[in-house]
N, C-alpha and C positions, 0 to 999 in steps of 0.2 A: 574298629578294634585294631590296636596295632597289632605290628608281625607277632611281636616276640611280648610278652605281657606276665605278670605275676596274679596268678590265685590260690588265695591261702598258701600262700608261701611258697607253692612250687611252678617253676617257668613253662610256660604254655608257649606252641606255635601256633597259630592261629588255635583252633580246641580242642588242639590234642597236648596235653603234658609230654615233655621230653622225659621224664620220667618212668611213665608208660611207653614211649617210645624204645627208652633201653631196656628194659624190661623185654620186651620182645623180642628186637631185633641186634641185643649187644652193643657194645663201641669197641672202636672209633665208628661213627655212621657220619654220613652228610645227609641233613635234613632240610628238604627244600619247602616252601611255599606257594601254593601255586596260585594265592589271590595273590601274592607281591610280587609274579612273573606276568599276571596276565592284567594289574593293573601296571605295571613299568610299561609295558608294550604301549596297553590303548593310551595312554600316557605321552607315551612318543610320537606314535600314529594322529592322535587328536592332538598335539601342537603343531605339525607339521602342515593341515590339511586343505591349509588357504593356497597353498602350491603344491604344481605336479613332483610327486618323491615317493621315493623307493627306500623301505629301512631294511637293511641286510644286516640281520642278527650274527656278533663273529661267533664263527662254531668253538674257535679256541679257546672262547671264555667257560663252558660247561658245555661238552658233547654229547650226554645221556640223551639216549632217544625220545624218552618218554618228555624231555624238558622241548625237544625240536620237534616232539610231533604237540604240543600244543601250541606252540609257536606257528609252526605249520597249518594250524587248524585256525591260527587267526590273522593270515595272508600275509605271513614274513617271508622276506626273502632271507637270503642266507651267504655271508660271507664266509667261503673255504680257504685254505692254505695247504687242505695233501688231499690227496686221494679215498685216503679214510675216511676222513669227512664230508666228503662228496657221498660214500656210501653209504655213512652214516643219514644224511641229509634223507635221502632217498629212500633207505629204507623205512627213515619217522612219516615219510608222506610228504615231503616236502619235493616244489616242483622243481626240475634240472630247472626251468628257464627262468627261474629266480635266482639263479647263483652266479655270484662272483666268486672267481678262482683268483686270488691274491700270494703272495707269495714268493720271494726273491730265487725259487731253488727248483721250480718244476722239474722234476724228471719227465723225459720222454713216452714214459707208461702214461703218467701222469694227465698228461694233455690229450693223449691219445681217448684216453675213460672218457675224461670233460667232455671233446667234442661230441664221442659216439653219442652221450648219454643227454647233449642237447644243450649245455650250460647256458645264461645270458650274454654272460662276459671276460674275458682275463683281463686282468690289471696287468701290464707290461712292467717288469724290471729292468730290463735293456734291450738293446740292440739283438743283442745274440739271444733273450728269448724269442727277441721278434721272429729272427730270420728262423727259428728251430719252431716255432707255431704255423710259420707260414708252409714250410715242407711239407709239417705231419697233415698238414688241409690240405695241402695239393694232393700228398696221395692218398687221402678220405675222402678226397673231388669235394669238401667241404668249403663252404665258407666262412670267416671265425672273427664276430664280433671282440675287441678290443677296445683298454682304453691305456693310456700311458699313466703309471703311478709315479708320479713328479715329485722327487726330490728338493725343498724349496726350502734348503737349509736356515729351517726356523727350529728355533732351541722352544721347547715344550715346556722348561722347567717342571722337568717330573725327573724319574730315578732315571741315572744315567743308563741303567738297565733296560728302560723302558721308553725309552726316547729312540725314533726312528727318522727323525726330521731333518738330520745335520749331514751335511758333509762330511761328517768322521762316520756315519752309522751307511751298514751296505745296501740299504735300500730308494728305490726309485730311480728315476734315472733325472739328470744334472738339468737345472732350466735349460742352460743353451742348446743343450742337444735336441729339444723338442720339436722345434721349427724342421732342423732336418731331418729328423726320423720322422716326421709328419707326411714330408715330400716324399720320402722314402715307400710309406704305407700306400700311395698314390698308384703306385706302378706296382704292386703285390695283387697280383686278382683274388688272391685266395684270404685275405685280412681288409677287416672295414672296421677304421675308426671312428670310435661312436661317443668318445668319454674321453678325460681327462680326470685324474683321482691324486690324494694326497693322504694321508695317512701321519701323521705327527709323532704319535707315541700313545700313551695308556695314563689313567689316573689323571687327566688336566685338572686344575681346580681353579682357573684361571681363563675368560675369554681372548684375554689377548690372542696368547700363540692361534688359536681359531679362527679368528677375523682376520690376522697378517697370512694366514694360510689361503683364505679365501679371497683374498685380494689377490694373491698369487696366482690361484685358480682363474681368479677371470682378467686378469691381464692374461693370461697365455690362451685363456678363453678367444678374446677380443683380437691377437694375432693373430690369431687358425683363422676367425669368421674374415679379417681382412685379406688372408690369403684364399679364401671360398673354402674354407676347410669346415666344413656343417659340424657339429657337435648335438651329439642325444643329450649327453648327461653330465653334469662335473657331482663327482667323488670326491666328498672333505673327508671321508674315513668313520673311527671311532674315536673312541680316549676318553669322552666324558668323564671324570671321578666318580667318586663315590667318596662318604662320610665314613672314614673308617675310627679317626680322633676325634681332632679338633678342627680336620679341614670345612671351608665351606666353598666347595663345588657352586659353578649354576645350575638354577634348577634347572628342569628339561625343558619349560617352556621359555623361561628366560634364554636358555643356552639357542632354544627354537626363532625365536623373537629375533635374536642378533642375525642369525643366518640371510633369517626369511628379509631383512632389511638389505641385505647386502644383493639379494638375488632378485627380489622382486624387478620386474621389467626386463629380465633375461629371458627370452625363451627357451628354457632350459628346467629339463627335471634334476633336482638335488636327491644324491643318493649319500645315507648315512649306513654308519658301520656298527654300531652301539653293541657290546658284550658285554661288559663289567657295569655298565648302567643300566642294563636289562638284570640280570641276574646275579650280579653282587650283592645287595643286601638281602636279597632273596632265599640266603640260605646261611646254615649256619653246620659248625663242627661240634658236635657229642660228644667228649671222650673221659673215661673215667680215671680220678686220681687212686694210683697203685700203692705209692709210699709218702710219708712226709718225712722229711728228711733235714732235722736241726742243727746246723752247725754255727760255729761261733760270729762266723761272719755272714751269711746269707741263710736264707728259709727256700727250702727245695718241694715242690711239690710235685712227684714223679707221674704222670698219666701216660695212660695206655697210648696216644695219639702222638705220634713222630714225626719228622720230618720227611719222610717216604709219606706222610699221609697229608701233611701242608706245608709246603717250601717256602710259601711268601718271606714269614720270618728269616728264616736263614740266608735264603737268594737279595730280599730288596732291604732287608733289617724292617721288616714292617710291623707297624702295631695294627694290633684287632683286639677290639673289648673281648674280657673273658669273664662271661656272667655267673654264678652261680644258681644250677637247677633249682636246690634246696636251699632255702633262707634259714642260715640256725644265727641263733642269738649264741653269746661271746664273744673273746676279745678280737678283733681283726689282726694280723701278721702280715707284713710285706714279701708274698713268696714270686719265687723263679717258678714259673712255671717251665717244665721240663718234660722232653720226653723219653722216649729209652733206647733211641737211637747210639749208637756208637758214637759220636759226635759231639764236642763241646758247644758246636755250631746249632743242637737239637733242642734249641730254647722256643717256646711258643708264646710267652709272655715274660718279660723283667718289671719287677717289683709293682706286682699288684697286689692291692690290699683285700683281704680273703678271712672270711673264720672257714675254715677248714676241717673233713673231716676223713680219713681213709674210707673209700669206696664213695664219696660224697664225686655229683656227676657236674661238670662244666660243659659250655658253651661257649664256642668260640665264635663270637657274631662276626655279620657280613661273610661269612666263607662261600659263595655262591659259586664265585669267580674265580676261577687259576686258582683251586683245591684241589679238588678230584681228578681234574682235569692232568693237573700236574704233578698226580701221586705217580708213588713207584713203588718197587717190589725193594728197596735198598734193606741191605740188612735179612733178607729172604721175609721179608714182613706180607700178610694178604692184605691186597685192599682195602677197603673199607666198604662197607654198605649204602645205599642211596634211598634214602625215602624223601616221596612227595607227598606230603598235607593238602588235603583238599577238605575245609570245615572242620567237621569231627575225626575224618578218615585218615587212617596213614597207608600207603603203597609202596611196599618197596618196587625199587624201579631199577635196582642192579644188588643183585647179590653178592652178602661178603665171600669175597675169594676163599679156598681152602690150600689147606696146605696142595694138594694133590693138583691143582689148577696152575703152583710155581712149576714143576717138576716136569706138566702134560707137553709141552715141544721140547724136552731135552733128552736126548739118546745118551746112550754108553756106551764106549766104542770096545771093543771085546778084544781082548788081548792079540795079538798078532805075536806067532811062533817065528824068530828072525831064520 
């Protein structure tokens, strides 16, 4: 059965209606699926498994615990970027010594947590995180697995947004400089190089940038071993797309396939980074239309769901189908889907064709990925809701914020007599 399905006219997640979903739990909600999380996983897991590899789920993509403790429960690793995350990891059940700390900006608190709490690996951004990891282990009498996140200024062709590959973008550090920061890791007692990692950007729909990547990885692979520099593991990252249009992404075994070609006869475990290809189409946005709104030159359909609740549109100009819950017969209209943000920028859909009806419930598919994650309070707007569909059942798995949840860390400072 697919994810998202029509009966009798109204839209099902797996077998539950979105319909009865808002019914309970209100909108805007983000509603997950937890057959289309845990077959993307074994998915990935079973194309990989003819070679030694590690898949580290990015937590940036969707952090909700209840999404990382079933991930956890089916021997993911886990790729972090802050400290939250790492907590977050931990708390779902998931194990420190599966995590990769990635991330151009560590603070010093930051590495300090990772080590105590046992992590796998850091992914290096430079020189100066080197020598600031290597201190905080000298005085934790730690020693701190690393791998160098290699800048291999390859263009991704994805949103310039989203693109971390190039020389103009702040991440990894420069080919040349790896040879000496290699020799450099030599004479540190308290850091052991174990990996080399690359990271491109987000949304690929294209093998190339992948395979010029991975060429990269194992020329610099192939340096180290002629200079006796042993390697555990090379790190090609995430980015895999997803189908949001009309793109056509590789699938995950095809995208599997080209890898394992490139690597086989290496002794070397490949570790991947997969977020948005795990749990991107995995979920979708609920929210209900408030007004319609006619005017001479465009058709406005106003809904409850804003830009503090899905940024993609306004940050990357991005489309996602927007389905309708309920099937009514009549004329179709090409409307603005819009929300009620302050913002001219607070569009979630342009000119889709809709029969429409005030209070009538949409669906914003694919929302899995960098939704929730990337809400905010803009506007003093709460949250949104999280449910996960398992079969028949719905769970919420994060409560809509209340108003009183905006206000709970802000003081009022009491007037002072000069």
């Amino acid at each position: 059965m697919p994810l998202l399905h029509y009966e009798n006219n109204n839209l099902y997640i797996e077998n539950v209606s979105l319909k009865t979903i808002a019914t309970e739990y209100d909108t805007p909600s983000y509603i997950y699926s937890y057959a289309a999380l845990e077959n993307n996983w074994h998915t990935f897991n079973h194309a990989f498994a003819s070679i030694p590899h590690r898949i580290c789920y990015a937590v940036k993509a969707n952090s909700n615990i209840a999404i990382l403790h079933l991930l956890a429960t089916l021997n993911a690793g886990f790729d972090i970027v802050s400290v939250g995350e790492l907590e977050r990891v931990i708390k779902a059940g998931g194990n420190p010594n599966k995590i990769i700390f990635s991330g151009v900006g560590k603070k010093q608190t930051e590495i300090e947590r990772a080590i105590q709490a046992g992590i796998y690996c850091f992914n290096i951004e430079s020189e100066g995180e080197l020598d600031r990891i290597n201190d905080i282990a000298k005085q934790l009498n730690k020693t701190v697995q690393i791998a160098f996140r290699i800048n291999p200024n390859i263009n991704a062709q994805t949103h310039s947004h989203i693109s971390t590959g190039t020389k103009d973008n702040k991440f990894g550090i420069d080919i040349d400089e790896v040879v000496p920061l290699a020799h450099k890791v030599t004479t540190l007692s308290s850091i052991k190089l174990i990996g080399i990692a690359a990271h491109i950007g987000s949304q690929i729909t294209d093998m190339g940038p992948f395979l010029k990547t991975i060429d990269c990885l194992l020329n610099i692979y192939q340096q180290l071993s002629h200079l006796n520099i042993k390697l555990k593991h090379i790190d090609i990252g995430g980015g895999l797309g997803i189908t949001y249009h009309n793109e056509k992404p590789p699938a995950i075994t095809e995208y599997a396939d080209a890898l394992k070609e490139k690597i086989s006869g290496y002794p070397i475990e490949i570790i991947l980074e997969p977020g948005r290809a795990i749990v991107g189409n995995a979920g979708v946005l609920l929210t209900r239309v408030e007004y319609l709104k006619h005017t001479q030159h465009k058709n406005f359909a106003i809904v409850d769901a804003g830009m503090n609740d899905i940024i993609r549109p306004a940050l990357y100009d991005a489309w996602q189908n927007i389905l309708p819950v309920e099937l009514h017969r009549g004329d179709k209209k090409h409307y603005e889907i819009a929300g009620p943000i302050c913002e001219s920028a607070d569009v979630i859909g342009k000119n889709r064709e809709l029969v429409l009806q005030v209070g009538d419930l949409l669906a914003v598919d694919s929302a899995g990925a960098y939704g929730f994650s990337m809400s905010s309070n803009y506007n003093s707007r709460c949250r949104a809701a999280e449910i996960l569909v398992h079969g028949d059942e719905a769970h919420l798995i994060r409560k809509r914020e209340t108003i009183t949840d905006l206000f709970a860390l802000e003081r009022v400072l009491q007037s002072v007599t000069p």
